[in-house]
C-alpha positions as CSV (number, residue, x, y, z in Angstrom):
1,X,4.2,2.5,-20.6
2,X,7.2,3.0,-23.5
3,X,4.3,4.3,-25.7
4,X,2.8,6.4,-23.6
5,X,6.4,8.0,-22.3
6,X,8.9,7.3,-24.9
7,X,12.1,8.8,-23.0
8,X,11.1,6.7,-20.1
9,X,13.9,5.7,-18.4
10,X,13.8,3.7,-15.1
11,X,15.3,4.5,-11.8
12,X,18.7,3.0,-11.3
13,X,18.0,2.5,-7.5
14,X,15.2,2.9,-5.0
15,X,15.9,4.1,-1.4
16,X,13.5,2.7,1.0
17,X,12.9,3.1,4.9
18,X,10.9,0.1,6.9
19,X,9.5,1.0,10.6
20,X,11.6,-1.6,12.5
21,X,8.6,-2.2,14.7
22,X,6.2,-3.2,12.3
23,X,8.2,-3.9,9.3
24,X,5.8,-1.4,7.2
25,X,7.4,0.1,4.4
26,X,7.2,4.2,5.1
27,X,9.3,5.9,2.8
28,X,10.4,5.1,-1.1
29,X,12.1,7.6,-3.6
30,X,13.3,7.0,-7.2
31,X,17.2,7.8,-7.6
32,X,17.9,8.5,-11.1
33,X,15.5,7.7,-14.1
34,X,12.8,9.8,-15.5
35,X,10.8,10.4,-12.4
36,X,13.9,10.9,-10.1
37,X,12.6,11.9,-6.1
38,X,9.5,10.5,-6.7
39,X,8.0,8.0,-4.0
40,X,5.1,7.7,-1.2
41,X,5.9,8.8,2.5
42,X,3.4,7.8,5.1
43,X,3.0,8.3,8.6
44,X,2.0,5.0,10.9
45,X,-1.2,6.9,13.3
46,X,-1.5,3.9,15.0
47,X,-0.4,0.2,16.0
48,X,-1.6,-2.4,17.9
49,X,-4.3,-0.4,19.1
50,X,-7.9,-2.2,19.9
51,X,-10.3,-1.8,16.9
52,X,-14.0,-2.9,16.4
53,X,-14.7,-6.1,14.6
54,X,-16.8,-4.6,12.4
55,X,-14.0,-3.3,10.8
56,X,-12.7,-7.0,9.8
57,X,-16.0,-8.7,8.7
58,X,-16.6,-9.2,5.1
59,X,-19.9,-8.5,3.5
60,X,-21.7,-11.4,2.4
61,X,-24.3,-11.1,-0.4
62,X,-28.0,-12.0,0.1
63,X,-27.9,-15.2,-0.9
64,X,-25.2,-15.9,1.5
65,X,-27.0,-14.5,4.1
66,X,-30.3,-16.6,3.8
67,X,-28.4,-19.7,3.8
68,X,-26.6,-19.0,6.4
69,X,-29.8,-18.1,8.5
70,X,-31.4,-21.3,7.5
């Protein structure tokens, strides 16, 4: 990363929010350092709320399938 940003320098701290419900991180920001206030805020739409399976099932190749159908 040095290469690519040679005055990089990193943030001296990080301030960080968790939802005390779900123990989701929701908020960061960089204090101090080259990229100072930067961070991700999100907003939770949803929780504990009944979802399709479909959503959790992995895909399984063909292969996988046919034996499985054997």
């Amino acid at each position: 990363m040095r290469e690519r940003e040679p005055g990089l320098r990193h943030a001296e701290a990080h301030r960080v929010r968790l939802d005390v419900a779900t123990g989701v991180c929701v908020f960061t920001q960089e204090v101090g350092g080259t990229h100072a206030g930067n961070g991700h805020d999100l907003r939770l739409e949803a929780v504990d709320e009944p979802m399709p399976d479909e959503l959790f099932e992995t895909k399984r190749s063909g292969l996988l399938r046919r034996l499985r159908n054997r």
